[in-house]
C-alpha positions in Angstrom: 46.9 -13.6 -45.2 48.4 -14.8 -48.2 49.3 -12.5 -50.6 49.7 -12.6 -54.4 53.0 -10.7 -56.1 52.0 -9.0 -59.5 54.5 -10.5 -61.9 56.9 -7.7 -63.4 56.9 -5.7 -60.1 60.9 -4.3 -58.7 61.3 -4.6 -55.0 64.3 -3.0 -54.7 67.0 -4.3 -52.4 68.0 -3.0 -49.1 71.3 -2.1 -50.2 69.8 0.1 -53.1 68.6 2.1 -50.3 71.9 2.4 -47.9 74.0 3.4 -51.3 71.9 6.4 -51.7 74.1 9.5 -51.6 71.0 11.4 -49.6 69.6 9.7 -47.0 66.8 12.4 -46.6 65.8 12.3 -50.3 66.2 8.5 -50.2 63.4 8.6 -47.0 61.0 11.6 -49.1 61.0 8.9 -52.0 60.1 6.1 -50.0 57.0 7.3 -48.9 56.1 8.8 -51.6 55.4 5.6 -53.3 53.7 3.8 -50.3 50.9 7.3 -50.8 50.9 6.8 -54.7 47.5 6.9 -56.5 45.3 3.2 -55.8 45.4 2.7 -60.2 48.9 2.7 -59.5 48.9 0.4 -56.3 49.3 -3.6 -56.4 45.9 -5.2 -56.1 47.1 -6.9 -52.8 47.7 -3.7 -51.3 44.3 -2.1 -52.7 42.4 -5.0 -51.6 43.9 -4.9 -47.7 43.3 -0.9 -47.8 39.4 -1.9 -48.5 39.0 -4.3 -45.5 40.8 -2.1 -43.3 38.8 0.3 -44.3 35.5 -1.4 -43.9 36.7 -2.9 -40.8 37.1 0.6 -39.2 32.9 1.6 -41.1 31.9 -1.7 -39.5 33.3 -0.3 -35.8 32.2 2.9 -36.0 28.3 1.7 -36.6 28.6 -0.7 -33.7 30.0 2.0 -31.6 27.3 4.9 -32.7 24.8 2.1 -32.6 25.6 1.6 -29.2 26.2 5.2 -28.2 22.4 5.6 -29.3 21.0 2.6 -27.2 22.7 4.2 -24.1 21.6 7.9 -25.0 18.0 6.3 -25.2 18.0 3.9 -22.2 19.4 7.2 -19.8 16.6 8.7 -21.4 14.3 6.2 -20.2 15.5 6.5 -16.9 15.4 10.1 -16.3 11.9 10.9 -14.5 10.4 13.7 -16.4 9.5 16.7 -14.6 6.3 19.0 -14.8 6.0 22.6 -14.7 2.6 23.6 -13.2 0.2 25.6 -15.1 -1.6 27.7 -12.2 -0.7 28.2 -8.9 -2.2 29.0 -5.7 -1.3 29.8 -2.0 -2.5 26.9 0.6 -4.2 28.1 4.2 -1.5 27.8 6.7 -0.2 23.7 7.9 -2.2 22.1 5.0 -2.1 18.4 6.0 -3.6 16.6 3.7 -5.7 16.9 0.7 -8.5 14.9 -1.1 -9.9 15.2 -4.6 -14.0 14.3 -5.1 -14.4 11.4 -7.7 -16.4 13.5 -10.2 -12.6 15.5 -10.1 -14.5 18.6 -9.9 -13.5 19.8 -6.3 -10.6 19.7 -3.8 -10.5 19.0 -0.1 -8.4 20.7 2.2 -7.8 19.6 5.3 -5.6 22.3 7.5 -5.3 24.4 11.0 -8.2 26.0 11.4 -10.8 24.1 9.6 -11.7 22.4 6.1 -11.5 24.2 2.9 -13.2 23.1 -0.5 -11.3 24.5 -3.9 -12.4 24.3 -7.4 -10.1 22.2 -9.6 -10.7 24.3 -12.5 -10.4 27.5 -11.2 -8.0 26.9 -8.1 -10.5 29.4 -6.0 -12.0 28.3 -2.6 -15.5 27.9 -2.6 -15.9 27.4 0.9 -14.9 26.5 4.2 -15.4 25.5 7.7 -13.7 27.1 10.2 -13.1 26.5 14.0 -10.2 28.3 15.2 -9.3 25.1 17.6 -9.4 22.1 15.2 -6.4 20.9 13.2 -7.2 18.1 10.9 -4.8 15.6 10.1 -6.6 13.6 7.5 -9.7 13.4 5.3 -11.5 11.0 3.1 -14.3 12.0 0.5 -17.5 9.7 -0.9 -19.6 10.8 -3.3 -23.1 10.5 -2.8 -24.2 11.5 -5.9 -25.8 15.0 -8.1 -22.3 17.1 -6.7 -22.5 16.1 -3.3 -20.0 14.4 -1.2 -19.8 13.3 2.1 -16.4 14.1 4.0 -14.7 12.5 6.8 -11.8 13.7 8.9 -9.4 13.2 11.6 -8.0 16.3 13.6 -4.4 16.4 15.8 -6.6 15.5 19.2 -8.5 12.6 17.5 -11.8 13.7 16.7 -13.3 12.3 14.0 -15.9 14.6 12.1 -18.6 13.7 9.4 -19.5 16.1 6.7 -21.5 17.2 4.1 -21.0 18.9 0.8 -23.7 20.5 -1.5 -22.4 23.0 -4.7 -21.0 25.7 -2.2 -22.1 24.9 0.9 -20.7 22.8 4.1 -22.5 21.3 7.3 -21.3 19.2 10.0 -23.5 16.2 10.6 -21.9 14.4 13.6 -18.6 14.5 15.8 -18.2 10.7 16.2 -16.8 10.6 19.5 -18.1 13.7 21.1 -18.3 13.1 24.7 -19.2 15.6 27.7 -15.5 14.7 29.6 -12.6 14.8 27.9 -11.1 12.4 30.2 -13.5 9.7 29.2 -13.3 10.5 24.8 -12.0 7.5 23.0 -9.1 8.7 20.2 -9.7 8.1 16.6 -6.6 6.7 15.0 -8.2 6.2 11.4 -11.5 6.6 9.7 -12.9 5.3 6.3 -15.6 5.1 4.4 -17.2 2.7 1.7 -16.9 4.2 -1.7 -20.8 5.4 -2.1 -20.3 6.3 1.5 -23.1 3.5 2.9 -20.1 2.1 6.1 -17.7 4.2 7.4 -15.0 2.7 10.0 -13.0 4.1 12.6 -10.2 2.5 14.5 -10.7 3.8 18.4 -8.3 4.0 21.1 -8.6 4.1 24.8 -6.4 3.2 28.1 -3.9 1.1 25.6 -6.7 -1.1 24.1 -8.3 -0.8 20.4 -11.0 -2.0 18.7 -12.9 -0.8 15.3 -15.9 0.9 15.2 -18.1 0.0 11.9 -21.1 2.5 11.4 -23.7 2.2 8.5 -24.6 6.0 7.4 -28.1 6.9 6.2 -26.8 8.1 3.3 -30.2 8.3 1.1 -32.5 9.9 3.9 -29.4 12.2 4.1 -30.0 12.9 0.3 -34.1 14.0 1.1 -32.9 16.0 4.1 -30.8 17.7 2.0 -33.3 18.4 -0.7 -35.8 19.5 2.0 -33.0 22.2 3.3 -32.9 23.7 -0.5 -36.5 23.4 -1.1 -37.1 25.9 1.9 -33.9 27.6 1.3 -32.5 27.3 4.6 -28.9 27.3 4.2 -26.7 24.5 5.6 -25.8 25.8 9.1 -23.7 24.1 11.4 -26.3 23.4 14.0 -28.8 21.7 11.6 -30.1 18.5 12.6 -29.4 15.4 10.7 -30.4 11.9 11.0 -28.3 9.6 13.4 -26.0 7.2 12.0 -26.1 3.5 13.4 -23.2 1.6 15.1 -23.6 -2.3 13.5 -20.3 -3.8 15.5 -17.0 -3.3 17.6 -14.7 -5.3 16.5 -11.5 -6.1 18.8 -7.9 -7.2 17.8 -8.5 -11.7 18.4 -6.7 -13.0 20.9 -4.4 -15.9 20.2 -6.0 -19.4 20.4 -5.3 -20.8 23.8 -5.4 -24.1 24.8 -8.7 -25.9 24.8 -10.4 -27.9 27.3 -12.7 -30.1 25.1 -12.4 -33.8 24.7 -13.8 -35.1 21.5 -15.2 -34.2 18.6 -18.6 -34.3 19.4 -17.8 -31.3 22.1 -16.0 -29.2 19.1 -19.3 -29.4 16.8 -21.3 -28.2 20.2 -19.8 -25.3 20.0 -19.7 -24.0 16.5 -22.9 -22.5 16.2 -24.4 -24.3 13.6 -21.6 -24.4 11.5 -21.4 -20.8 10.5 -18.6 -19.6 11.7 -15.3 -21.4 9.0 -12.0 -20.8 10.2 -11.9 -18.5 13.2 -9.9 -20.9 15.4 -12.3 -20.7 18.3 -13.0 -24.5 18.5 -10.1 -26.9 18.1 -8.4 -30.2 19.9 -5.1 -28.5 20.5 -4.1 -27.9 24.3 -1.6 -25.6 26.0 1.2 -28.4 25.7 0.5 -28.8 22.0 1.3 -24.9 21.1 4.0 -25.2 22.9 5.9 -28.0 21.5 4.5 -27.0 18.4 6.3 -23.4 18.7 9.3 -24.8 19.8 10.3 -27.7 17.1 9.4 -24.5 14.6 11.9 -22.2 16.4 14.6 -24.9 16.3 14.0 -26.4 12.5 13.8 -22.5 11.4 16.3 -20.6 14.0 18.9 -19.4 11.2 15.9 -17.8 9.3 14.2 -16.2 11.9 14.8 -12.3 12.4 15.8 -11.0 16.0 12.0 -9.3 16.1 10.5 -12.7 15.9 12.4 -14.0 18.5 11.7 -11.7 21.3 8.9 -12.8 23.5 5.3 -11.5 22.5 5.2 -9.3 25.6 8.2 -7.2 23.8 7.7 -7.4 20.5 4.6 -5.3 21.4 4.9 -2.1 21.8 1.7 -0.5 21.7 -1.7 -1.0 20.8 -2.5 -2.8 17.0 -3.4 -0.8 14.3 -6.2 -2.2 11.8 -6.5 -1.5 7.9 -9.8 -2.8 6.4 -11.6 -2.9 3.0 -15.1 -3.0 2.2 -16.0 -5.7 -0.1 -19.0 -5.3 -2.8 -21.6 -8.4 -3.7 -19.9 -8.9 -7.0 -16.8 -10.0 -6.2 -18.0 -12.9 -4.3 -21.3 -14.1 -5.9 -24.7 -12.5 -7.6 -28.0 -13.1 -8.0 -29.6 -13.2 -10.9 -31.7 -10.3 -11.9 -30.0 -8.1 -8.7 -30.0 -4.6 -9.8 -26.5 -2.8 -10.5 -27.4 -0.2 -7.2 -27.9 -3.5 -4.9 -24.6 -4.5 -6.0 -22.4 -1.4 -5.2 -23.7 -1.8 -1.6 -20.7 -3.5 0.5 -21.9 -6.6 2.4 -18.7 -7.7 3.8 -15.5 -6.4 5.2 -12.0 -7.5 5.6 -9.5 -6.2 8.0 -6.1 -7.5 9.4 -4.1 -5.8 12.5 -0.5 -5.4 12.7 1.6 -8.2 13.3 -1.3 -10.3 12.3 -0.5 -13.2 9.6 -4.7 -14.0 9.4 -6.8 -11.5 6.8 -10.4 -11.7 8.7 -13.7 -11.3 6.8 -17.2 -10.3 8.9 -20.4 -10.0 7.5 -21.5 -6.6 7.5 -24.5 -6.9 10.0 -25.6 -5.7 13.4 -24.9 -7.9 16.1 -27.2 -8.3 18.9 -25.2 -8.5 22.5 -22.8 -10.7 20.8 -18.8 -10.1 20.2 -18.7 -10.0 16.4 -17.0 -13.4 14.9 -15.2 -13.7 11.2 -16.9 -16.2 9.0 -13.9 -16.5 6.7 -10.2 -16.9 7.8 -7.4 -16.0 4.3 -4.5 -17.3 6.3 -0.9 -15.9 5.5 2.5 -17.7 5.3 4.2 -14.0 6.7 3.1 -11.1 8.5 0.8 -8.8 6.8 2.6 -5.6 5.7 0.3 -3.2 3.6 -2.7 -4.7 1.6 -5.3 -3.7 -1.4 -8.3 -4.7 -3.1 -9.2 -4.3 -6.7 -12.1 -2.4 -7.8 -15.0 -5.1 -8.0 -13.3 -6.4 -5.0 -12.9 -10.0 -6.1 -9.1 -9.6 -5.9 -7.4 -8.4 -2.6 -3.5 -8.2 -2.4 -1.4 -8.7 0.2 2.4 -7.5 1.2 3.6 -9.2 3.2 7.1 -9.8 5.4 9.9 -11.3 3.8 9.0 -9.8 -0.1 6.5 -12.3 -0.8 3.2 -10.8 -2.2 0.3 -12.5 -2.5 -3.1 -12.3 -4.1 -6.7 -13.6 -2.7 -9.3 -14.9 -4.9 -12.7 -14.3 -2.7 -14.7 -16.0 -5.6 -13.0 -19.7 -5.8 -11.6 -19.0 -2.1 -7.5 -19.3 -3.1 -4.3 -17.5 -4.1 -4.4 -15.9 -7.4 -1.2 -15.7 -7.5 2.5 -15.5 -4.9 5.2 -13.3 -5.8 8.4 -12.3 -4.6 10.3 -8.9 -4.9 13.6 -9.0 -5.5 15.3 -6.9 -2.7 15.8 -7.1 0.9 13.4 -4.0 2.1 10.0 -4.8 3.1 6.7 -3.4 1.5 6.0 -0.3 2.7 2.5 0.7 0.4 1.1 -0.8 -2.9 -1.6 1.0 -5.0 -3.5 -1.1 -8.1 -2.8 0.7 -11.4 -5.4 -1.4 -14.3 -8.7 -2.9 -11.9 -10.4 -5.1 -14.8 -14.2 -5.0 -13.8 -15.0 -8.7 -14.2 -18.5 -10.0 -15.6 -20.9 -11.3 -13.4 -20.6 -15.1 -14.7 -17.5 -16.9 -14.5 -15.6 -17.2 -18.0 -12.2 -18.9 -19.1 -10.5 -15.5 -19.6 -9.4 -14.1 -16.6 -7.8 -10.3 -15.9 -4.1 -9.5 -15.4 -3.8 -7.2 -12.5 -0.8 -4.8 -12.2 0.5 -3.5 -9.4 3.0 -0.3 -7.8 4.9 -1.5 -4.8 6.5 0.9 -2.9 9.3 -0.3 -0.5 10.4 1.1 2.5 14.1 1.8 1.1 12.8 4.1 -1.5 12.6 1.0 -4.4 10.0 1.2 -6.4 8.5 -1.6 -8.5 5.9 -2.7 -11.1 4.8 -5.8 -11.2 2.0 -7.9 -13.4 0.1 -11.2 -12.4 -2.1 -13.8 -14.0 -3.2 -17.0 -13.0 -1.6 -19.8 -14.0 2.0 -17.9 -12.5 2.6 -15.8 -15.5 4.1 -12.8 -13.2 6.5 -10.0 -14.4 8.3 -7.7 -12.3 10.1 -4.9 -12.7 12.1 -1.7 -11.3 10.2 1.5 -11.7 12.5 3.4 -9.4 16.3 2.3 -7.5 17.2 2.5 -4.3 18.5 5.9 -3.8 22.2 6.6 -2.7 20.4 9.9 -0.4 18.3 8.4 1.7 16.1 11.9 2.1 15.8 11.8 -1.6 13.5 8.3 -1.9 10.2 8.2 -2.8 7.2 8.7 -0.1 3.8 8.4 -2.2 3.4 6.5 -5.6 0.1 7.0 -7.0 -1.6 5.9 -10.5 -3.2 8.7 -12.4 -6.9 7.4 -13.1 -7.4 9.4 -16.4 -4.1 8.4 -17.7 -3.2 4.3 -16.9 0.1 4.5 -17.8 1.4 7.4 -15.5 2.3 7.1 -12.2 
């Protein structure tokens, strides 16, 4: 920096300084003039003093500037924690628990029965009690003017349908009751639809399995009901309700084998008039085809392919499939015009895929008449299908699958919505749909953005937005945690808040 002398100004020489008599007083008056008042400082030295000093202001914003940001992004990051309000003592091994849609009553399965809490008060209302039954899981529907229908699971694999009314519980049926114990199938998993019109159970039996779709009776349940109160008979375990109907059994598909046709002609003989799109029961390709086929895919892909995959069939498998299904309303797929809003909350369809499966299946929710049940749509799958959901007009269903790829279903124009991938190397372990845009009945140019929780099996935790068009945003709710024991096992959205998970 170049710096201007005042004219008139004594720097004294160096020898002025080693003549001095006393070194010390020479040194005390040396510094006093460097610390003399800034009127009686040279303007150079005044004018350096201010840019150090504004220098050092500038620094010491950027550094509490950026003290703040980090203060406020460790904030961010810090998962807030709740202190209850009320408290209450659970029956003895709770297993699982279930909240009625109206939010006004609790489900408790446990040892030793089925208890029903009010929310507001935390106080049972009632229970059923059976000193040998340990249920495992429970599901609720609500059928409407505070009563829900209630299906559960106990430890030995009966499945149970129940009713609620106010403060009153009956059983209606054990689905796989049988005289011999020997000869009972084992539930594995049971659903309903959301009105509870279809309930599904996945069944077990001598290393097979196969899914059990019923269609409940749920309004003559209703009149029954309202016959009970009207001659104030009180719900008791042995009353009699109406049957429910079995509509199919539906089996785990087999993988296409080779075929023995010849032409064309042979393969549109066998479709069935045409209904059935995409089940791979009638094709060209013979035994020497899949095999050639599987192994020039082997040898193009080997470096990619995990050890799992590369195991013969016979041991990758170790047990029977499991199945997860959805039930699938009228809107999501088409309407008619003038159809009533009750018509349309009535599921027609179902999807389902089994484990280690790449193929999402779709059947027609009908009874079939000594025939095997076939899918009339096929959503094929690039990976192995992890975990899946389905948004709430059930236009939209989402898949995780293998490899962190996740991707969304269209049912209405019959394509992906949208592919993602997670950053990460842990697979999907559960994903739960936070904002479900109920979409009008005619098609319009705007169309939702659906957001998404993914849970991974490492603990990770992300959220993630999609649009058409490939507008998608993902990002880290939760890290990986250093303690294993410490990740996260359930990641929920809060309906009444949309924002809280």
């Amino acid at each position: 920096m170049a710096v201007n002398v005042t004219p008139g100004l004594e720097i004294p020489e160096p020898s002025d300084y080693s003549s001095c008599e006393d070194d010390d007083d020479d040194a005390v008056t040396y510094f006093t003039d460097l610390h003399q008042p800034d009127k009686n400082r040279p303007e150079p030295a005044r004018m350096i003093d201010k840019l150090l000093n504004n220098l050092l202001d500038s620094a010491w914003e950027v550094i509490s500037e950026q003290e703040k940001i980090n203060k406020d992004a460790q904030a961010a990051r810090q998962i807030p924690v709740l202190n209850a309000t009320k408290e209450m003592k659970l029956p003895a091994r709770t297993n699982c628990i279930v909240c009625s849609e109206d939010g006004l009553y609790l489900f408790l399965g446990h040892a030793h029965g089925l208890s029903v809490i009010s929310s507001s008060t935390l106080t049972c209302v009632t229970t059923w009690k059976n000193e040998r039954v340990e249920l495992t899981s429970i599901s609720c529907a609500s059928l409407g003017n505070l009563t829900h229908l209630l299906c559960t699971v106990d430890d030995m694999g009966i499945a149970r349908l129940f009713v609620h009314h106010t403060e009153n519980i009956s059983l209606i049926k054990i689905i796989n009751e049988t005289e011999d114990i020997n000869q009972r199938n084992i539930c594995a998993k049971f659903e309903m639809s959301i009105r509870g019109d279809f309930g599904a159970a996945v069944m077990m039996s001598s290393g097979s399995v196969w899914l059990d779709v019923y269609r409940f009776p749920r309004d003559v349940w209703l009149k029954e009901l309202e016959a009970k109160q009207a001659t104030q008979s009180s719900l008791a375990t042995e009353a009699k309700w109406s049957p429910i109907v079995l509509l199919m059994k539906i089996k785990p598909p087999e993988i296409p084998a080779g075929t023995s046709l010849k032409s064309p002609s042979e393969v549109l003989q066998k479709t069935e008039k045409g209904t059935i799109i995409g089940s791979g029961q009638n094709h060209l390709i013979s035994s020497h085809q899949w095999e050639n086929q599987d192994a020039a895919f082997r040898k193009m892909f080997m470096k990619y392919l995990s050890s799992s995959s590369m195991r013969p069939p016979q041991q990758k498998a170790e047990g029977p499939s499991k199945c997860t299904c959805h039930f699938l309303l009228r809107e999501g797929f088409y309407s008619t015009p003038g159809e009533t809003k009750t018509a349309r909350d009535i599921p027609i369809f179902m999807c389902l895929w089994w484990s280690g499966s790449h193929n999402l299946l779709q059947y027609l929710l009908k009874k079939e008449k000594d025939s095997e049940p076939r899918p009339d749509v096929l959503w094929p799958n690039s990976q192995e299908i992890l975990c899946s959901a389905v948004s709430a007009c059930t236009r939209f269903i989402v898949l995780g699958l293998d490899g962190q790829l996740v991707t969304i279903w269209d049912r209405r124009f019959g394509c992906p919505y949208a592919n993602i991938v997670i950053p990460g190397d842990s697979p999907i372990f559960r994903m739960k749909l936070l904002l479900q845009s109920q979409l009008p009945v005619t098609q319009g140019p705007v169309l939702p953005t659906l957001q998404l929780v993914l849970t991974c099996r490492s603990g990770e935790c992300y959220s993630m937005t999609a649009s058409k068009g490939g507008d998608t945003c993902t990002g880290p709710l939760i890290e990986r945690p250093a303690d294993p024991s410490s990740s996260v096992s359930v990641a929920v959205p809060v309906p009444f808040l949309k924002c809280l998970v």
